[in-house]
C-alpha positions as a printed NumPy array, in Angstrom:
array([[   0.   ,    0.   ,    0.   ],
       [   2.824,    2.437,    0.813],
       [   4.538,    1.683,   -2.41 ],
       [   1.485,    2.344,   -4.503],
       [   0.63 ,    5.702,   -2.253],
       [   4.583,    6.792,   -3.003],
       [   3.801,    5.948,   -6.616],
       [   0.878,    7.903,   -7.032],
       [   2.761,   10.969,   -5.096],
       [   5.852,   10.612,   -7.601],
       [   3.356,   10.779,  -10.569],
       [   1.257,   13.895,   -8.973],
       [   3.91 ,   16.199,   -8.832],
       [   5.942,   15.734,  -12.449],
       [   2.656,   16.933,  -14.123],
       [   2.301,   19.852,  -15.749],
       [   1.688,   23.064,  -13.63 ],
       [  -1.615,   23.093,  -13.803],
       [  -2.979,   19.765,  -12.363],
       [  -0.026,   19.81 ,   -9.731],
       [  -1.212,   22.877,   -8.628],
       [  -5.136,   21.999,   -8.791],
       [  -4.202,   18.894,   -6.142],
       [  -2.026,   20.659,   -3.971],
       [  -4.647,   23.745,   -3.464],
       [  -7.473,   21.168,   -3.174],
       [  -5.001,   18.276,   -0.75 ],
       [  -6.838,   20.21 ,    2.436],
       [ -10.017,   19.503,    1.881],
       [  -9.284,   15.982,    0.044],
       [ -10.437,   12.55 ,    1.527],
       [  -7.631,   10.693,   -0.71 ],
       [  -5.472,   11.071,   -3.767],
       [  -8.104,   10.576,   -6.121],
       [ -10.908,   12.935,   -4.623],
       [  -9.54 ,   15.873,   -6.895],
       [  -9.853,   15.565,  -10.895],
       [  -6.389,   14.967,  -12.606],
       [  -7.674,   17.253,  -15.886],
       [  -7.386,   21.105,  -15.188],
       [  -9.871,   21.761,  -17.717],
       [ -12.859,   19.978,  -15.503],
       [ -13.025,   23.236,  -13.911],
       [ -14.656,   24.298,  -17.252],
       [ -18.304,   22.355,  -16.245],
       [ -18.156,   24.559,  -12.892],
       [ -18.144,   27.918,  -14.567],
       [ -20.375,   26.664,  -16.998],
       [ -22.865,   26.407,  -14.3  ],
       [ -22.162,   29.214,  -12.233],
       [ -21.953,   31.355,  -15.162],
       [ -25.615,   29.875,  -16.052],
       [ -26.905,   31.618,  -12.847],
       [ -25.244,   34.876,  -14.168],
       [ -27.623,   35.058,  -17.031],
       [ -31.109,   36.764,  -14.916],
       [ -34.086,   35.15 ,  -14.425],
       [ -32.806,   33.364,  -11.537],
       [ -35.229,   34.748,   -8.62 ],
       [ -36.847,   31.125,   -8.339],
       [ -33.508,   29.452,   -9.504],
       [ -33.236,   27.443,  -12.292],
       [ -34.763,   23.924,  -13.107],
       [ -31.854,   21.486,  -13.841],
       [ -32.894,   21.685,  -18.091],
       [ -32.52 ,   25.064,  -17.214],
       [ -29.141,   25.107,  -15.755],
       [ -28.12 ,   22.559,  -18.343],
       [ -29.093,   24.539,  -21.52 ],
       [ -27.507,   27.602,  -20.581],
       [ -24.247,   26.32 ,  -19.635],
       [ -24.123,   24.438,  -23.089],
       [ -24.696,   27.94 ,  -24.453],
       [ -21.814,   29.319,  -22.971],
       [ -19.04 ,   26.565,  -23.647],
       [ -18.465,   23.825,  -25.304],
       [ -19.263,   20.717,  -23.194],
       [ -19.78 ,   16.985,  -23.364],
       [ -23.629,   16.952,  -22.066],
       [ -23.659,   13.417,  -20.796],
       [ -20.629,   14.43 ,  -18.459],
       [ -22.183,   17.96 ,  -17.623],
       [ -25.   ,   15.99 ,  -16.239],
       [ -22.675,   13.778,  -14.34 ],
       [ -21.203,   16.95 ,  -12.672],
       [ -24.282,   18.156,  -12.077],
       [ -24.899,   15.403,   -9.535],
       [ -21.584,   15.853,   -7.95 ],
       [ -22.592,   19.925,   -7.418],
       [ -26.018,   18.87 ,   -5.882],
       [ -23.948,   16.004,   -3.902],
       [ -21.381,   18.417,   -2.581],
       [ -23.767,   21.56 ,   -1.961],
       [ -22.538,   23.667,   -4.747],
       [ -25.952,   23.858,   -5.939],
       [ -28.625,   23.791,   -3.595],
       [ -32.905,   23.173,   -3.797],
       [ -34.686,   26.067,   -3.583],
       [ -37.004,   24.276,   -1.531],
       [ -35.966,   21.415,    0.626],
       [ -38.292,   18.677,   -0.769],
       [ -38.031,   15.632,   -2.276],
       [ -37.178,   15.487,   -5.537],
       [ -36.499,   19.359,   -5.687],
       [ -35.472,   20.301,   -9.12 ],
       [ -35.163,   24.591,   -9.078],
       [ -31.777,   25.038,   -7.47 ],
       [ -29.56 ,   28.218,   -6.687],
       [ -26.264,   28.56 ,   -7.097],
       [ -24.202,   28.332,   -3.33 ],
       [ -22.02 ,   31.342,   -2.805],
       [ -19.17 ,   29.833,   -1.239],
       [ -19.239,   27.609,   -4.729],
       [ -18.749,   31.077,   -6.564],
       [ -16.054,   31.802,   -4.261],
       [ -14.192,   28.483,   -4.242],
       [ -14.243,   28.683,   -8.444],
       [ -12.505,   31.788,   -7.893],
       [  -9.983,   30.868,   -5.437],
       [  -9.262,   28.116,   -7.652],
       [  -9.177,   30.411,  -10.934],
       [  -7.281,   32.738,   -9.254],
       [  -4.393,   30.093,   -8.194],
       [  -3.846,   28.3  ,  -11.568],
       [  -3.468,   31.698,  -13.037],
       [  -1.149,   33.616,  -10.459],
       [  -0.469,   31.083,   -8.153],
       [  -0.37 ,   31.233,   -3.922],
       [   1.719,   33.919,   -4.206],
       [  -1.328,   36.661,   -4.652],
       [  -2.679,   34.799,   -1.65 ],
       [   0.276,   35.645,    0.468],
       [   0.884,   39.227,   -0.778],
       [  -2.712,   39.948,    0.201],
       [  -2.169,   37.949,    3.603],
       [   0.859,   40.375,    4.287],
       [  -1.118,   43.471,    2.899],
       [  -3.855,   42.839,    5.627],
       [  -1.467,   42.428,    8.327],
       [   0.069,   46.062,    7.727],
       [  -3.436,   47.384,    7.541],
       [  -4.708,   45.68 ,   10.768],
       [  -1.911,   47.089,   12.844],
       [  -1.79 ,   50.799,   10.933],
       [  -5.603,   50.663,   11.93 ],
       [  -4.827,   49.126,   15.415],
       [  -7.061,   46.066,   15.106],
       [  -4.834,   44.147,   16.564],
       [  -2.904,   43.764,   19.669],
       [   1.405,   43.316,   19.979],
       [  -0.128,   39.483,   20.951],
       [  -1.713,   38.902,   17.415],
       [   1.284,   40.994,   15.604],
       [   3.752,   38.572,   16.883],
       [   1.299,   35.316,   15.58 ],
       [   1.138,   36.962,   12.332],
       [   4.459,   37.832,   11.621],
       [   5.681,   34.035,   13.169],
       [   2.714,   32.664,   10.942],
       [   4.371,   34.624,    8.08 ],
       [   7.287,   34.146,    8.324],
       [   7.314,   30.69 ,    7.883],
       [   4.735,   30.815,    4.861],
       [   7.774,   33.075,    3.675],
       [   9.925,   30.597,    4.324],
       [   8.153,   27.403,    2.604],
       [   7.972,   29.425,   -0.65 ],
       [  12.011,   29.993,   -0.715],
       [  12.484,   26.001,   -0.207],
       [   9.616,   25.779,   -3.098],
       [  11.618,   28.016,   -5.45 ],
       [  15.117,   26.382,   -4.354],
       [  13.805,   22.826,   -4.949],
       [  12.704,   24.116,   -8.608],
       [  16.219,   25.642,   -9.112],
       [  17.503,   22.668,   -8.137],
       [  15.69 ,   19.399,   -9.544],
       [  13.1  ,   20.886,  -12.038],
       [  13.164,   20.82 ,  -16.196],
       [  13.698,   23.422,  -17.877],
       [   9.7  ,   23.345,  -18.979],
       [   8.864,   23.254,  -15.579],
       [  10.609,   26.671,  -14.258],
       [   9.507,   28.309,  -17.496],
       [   5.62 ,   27.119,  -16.396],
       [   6.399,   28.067,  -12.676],
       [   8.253,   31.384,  -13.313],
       [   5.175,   33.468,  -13.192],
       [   4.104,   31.428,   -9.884],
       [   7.064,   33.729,   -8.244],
       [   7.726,   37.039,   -7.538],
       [  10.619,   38.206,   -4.769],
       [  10.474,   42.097,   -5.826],
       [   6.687,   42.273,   -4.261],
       [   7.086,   40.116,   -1.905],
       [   9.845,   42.344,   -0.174],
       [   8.217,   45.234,   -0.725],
       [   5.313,   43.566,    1.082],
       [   7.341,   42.659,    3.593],
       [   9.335,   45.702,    4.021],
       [   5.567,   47.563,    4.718],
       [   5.006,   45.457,    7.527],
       [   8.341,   45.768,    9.226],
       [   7.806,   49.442,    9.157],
       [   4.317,   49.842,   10.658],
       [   5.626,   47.13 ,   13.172],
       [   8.272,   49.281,   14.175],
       [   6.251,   52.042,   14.487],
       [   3.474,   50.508,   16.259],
       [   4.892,   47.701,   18.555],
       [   8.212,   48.92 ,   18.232],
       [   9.243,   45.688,   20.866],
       [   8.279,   43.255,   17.973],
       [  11.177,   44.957,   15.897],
       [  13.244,   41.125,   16.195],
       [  10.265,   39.594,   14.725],
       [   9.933,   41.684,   11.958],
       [  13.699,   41.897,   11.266],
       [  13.187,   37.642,   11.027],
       [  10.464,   38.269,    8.733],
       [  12.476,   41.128,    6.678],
       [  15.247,   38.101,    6.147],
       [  12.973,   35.55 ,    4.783],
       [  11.78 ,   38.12 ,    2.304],
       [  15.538,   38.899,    1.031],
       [  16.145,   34.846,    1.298],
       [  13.499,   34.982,   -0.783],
       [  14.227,   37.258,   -3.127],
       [  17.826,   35.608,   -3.594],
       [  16.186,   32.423,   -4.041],
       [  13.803,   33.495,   -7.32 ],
       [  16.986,   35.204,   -8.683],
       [  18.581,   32.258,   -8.937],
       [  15.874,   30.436,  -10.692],
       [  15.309,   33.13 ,  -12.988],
       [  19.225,   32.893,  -13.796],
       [  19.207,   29.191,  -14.094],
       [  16.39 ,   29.521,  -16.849],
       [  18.882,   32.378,  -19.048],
       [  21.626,   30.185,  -18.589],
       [  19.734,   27.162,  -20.227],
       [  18.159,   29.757,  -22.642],
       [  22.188,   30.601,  -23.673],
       [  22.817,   27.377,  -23.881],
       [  20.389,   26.248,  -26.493],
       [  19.867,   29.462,  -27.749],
       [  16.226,   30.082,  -27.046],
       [  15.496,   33.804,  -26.591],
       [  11.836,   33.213,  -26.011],
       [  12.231,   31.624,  -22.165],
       [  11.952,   35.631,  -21.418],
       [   9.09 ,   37.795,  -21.744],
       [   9.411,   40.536,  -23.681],
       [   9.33 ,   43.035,  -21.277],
       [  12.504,   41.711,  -19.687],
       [  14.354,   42.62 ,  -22.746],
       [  12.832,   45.972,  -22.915],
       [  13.905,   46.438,  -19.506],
       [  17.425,   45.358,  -19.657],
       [  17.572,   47.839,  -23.061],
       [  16.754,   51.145,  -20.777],
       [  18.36 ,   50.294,  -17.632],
       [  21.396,   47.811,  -18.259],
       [  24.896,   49.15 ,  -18.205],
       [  27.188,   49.162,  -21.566],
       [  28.908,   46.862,  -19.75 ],
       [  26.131,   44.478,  -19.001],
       [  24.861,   44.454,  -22.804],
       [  28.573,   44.044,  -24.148],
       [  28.764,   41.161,  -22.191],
       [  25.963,   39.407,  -23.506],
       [  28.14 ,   39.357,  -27.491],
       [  31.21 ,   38.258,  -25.495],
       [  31.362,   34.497,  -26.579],
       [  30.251,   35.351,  -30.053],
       [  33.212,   35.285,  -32.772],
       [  33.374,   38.166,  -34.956],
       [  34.809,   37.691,  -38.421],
       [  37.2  ,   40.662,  -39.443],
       [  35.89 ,   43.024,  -42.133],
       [  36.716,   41.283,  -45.952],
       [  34.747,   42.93 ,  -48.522],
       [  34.34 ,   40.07 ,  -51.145],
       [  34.643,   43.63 ,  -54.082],
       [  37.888,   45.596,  -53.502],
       [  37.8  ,   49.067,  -55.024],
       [  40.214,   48.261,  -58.284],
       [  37.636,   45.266,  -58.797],
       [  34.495,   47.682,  -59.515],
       [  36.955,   50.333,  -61.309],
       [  38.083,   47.547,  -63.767],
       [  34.139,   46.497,  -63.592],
       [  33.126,   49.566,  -65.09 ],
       [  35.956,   50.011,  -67.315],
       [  34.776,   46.527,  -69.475],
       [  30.923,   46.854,  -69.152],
       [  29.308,   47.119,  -72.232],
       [  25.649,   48.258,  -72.791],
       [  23.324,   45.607,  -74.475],
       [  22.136,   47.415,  -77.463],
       [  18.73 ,   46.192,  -78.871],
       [  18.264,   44.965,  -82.256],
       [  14.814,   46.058,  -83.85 ],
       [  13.153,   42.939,  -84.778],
       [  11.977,   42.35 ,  -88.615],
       [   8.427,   41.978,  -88.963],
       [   7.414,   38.265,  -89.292],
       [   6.653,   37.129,  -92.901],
       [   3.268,   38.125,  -94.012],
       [   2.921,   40.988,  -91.944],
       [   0.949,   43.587,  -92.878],
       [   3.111,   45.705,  -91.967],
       [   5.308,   44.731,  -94.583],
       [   2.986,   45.383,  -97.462],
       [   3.568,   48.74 ,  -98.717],
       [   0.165,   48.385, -100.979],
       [  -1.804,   48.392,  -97.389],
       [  -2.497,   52.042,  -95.938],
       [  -2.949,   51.352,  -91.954],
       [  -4.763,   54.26 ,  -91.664],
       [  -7.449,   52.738,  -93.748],
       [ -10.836,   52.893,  -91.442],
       [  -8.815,   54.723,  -88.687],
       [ -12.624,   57.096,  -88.604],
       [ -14.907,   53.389,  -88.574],
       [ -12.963,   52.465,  -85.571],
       [ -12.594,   55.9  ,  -84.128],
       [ -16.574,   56.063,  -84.269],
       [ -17.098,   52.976,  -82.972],
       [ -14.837,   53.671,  -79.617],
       [ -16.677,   57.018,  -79.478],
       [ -20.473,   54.944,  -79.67 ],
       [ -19.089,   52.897,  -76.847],
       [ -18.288,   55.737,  -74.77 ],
       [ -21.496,   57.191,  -75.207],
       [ -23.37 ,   54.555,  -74.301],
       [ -21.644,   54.039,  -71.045],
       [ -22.159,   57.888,  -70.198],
       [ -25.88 ,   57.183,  -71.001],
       [ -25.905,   54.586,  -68.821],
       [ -24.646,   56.5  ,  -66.082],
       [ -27.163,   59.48 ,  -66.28 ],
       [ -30.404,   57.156,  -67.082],
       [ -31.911,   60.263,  -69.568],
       [ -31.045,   63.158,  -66.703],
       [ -28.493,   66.074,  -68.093],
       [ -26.611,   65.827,  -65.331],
       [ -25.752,   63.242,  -62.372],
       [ -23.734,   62.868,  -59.896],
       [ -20.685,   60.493,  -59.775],
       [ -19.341,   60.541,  -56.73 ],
       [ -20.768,   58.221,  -54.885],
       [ -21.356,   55.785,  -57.853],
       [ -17.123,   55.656,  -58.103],
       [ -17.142,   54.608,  -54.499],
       [ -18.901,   52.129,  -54.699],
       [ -16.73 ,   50.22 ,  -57.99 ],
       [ -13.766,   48.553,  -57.596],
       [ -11.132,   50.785,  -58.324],
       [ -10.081,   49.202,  -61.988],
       [ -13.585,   49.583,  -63.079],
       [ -14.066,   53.216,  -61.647],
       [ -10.786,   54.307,  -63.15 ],
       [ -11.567,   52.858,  -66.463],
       [ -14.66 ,   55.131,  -66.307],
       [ -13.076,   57.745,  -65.425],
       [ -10.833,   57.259,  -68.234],
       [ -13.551,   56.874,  -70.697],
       [ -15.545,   60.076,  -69.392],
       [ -13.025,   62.219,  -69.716],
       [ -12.116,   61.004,  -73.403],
       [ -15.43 ,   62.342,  -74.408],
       [ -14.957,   65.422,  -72.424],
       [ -12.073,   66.566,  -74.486],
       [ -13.345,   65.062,  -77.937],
       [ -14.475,   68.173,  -80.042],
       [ -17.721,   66.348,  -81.163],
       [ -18.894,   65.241,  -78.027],
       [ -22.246,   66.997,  -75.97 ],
       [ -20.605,   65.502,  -72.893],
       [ -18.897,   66.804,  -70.18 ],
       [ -16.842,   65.772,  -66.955],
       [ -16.268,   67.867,  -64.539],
       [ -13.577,   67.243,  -61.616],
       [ -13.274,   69.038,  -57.995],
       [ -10.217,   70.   ,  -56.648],
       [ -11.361,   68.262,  -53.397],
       [ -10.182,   64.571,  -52.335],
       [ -12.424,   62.494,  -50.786],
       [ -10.97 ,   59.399,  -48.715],
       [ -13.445,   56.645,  -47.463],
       [ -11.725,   54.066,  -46.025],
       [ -15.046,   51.811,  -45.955],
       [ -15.732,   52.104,  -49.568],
       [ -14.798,   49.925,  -52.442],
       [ -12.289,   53.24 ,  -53.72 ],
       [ -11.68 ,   54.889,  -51.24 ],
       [  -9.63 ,   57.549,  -52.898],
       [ -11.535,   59.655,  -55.221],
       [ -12.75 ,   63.107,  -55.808],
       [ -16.461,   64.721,  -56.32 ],
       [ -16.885,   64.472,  -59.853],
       [ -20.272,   65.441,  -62.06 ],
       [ -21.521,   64.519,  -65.517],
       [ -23.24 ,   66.531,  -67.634],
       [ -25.145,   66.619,  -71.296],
       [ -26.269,   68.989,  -73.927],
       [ -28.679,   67.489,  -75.572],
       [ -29.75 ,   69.281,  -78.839],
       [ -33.278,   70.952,  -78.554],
       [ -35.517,   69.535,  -80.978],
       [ -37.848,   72.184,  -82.857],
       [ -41.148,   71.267,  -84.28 ],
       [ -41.717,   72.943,  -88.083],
       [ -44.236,   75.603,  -87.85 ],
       [ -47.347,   74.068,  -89.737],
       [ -47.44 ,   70.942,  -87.639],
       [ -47.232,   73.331,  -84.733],
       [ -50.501,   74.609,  -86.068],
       [ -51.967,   71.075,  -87.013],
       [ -51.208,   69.981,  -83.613],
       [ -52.663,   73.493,  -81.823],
       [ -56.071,   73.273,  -79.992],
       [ -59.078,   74.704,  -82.121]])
């Protein structure tokens, strides 16, 4: 029995952050080894069904179709093993009847549920060490407020210190036995800057306060800075593996940045100092591009003969030979697309029409409109503003307010059938 219980404690805590973390926060409250779930993402069905009861309507509760629908709403969940945590909530008091009879099937959602989800949100996201800041926060506030007595004080700063003092062997045994996947994972779980800081807040309302307690709080102050020395040398264990294999993403970003603005020149040199430098060898001396220049020759370009048959080639064949057909026939087109445009009005608007087409299509019509603008035997007209329009949301979103106009020629009725047509 021992050897399996030793077996199952070797496998618990050599898997990934997450799980080892969701045992060890749960291990209080757990009746054995296997009372906590070994996959992380089981939290998933809980905040599925909390966040069910954050959706209104909930005054009566919610019937357990109720509580299963909207969860399935809000995540992506097997059902048949929603409804299996559904009777581990009702088991464990995480949801409870609204009324306490048999067969009860409106529950509400229990608030220490809410505040357990969050507890355990909170530490496979940040880790205990938010839980201990805030622990050390309070304490400086109790005793600036003078809620507690020099009795309490000296509890809470033995108390913490030794919570202090169980994180620096945590850190140290990671330095010292842990992958290089596992300090990356459990680098954020750490922080020895706010933690002293934290620390260094309490000493000083301690020795302002209960200025007797100032031994305790000097202990206290040293488990912070053993701290402190302790996540330093993790962090530098995970750059020295990161120089060794030459992965520059094991650091965040910022860390960079912040080594940029307030590392010495010294400190950056020293991070090229292994790296071999060849000297200067430009593979073109001077007297090779000189020499270069002196023998380049430009390519010349041959005109090219006509193929056979050409008629190009036939003198007897004048090219401008129904030049005016095809002339006419280009002009016809572009009429007919300025028709289109103005629908029988003398004058439209084009502006927003150019928007609207793909910018190939309204250039080509811009192109074609202002052909027949200048073409001496064209009624149409184009007219441009100086003003630039930019839409970002339309189709072109460059253009400028344009307008198209047509003088049609008036038509004028002979004079008798003016008469013939007049009202007797």
């Amino acid at each position: 029995m021992e050897d399996e219980q030793f077996d199952f404690v070797g496998k618990r805590h050599r898997r990934s952050g997450a799980a080892r973390r969701l045992g060890a926060m749960a291990a209080p409250v757990a009746s054995h080894g296997g009372a906590v779930v070994d996959d992380p993402s089981m939290l998933r069905y809980a905040e599925a069904v909390i966040g069910a009861f954050g959706q209104g309507d909930i005054e009566q509760g919610l019937a357990r179709a109720q509580i299963i629908e909207r969860a399935l709403r809000l995540d992506d969940l097997d059902r048949a093993e929603l409804e299996q945590r559904i009777d581990t909530f009702v088991e464990l008091a995480m949801l409870l009847p609204y009324r306490d009879k048999v067969h009860q099937q409106r529950y509400v959602v229990s608030t220490d549920a809410v505040a357990g989800s969050l507890f355990f949100r909170k530490g496979l996201t940040d880790g205990g060490i938010e839980e201990l800041l805030q622990l050390l926060g309070a304490t400086a506030d109790a005793i600036e407020d003078g809620r507690h007595d020099a009795g309490k004080v000296a509890d809470a700063l033995v108390e913490q210190r030794g919570y202090v003092e169980m994180w620096t062997a945590a850190v140290n045994r990671l330095t010292d036995t842990a992958t290089l996947a596992e300090l990356v994972a459990e680098r954020a779980q750490h922080d020895g800057d706010r933690m002293l800081a934290q620390v260094e807040r309490v000493v000083d309302v301690v020795t302002k306060h209960h200025p007797t307690l100032r031994v305790a709080a000097t202990a206290l102050l040293t488990a912070a800075q053993s701290y402190l020395v302790a996540t330093q040398r993790l962090l530098e264990r995970i750059v020295d593996e990161g120089a060794s294999t030459r992965d520059f993403s094991l650091l965040d970003p910022a860390d960079y940045a912040r080594l940029a603005t307030t590392g010495t020149v010294e400190a950056l040199a020293a991070v090229f100092a292994g790296v071999v430098w060849d000297p200067p060898r430009p593979q073109v001396s001077p007297a090779d591009v000189v020499a270069a220049l002196r023998a380049y020759r430009p390519n010349h370009r041959q005109p090219r003969r006509p193929p056979v048959g050409s008629l190009a080639g036939d003198p007897a064949i004048d090219p401008l030979d129904g030049l005016d057909e095809r002339i006419d026939v280009i002009r016809r087109q572009r009429q007919h697309t300025a028709e289109l445009l103005l629908q029988g009005e003398a004058s439209i608007e084009l502006s927003a029409h150019l928007r609207a087409t793909p910018w190939p299509a309204a250039l080509q019509v811009v192109v074609e409109l202002a052909s027949l603008d200048v073409d001496e035997h064209s009624v149409y007209r184009l007219h441009l503003a100086d003003t630039l329009v930019v839409d970002t949301d339309a189709h072109t979103s460059w253009t400028s307010d344009a307008r198209l106009t047509v003088e049609r020629p008036t038509i004028v009725q002979p004079a008798a059938e003016s008469e013939e047509r007049a009202p007797r």
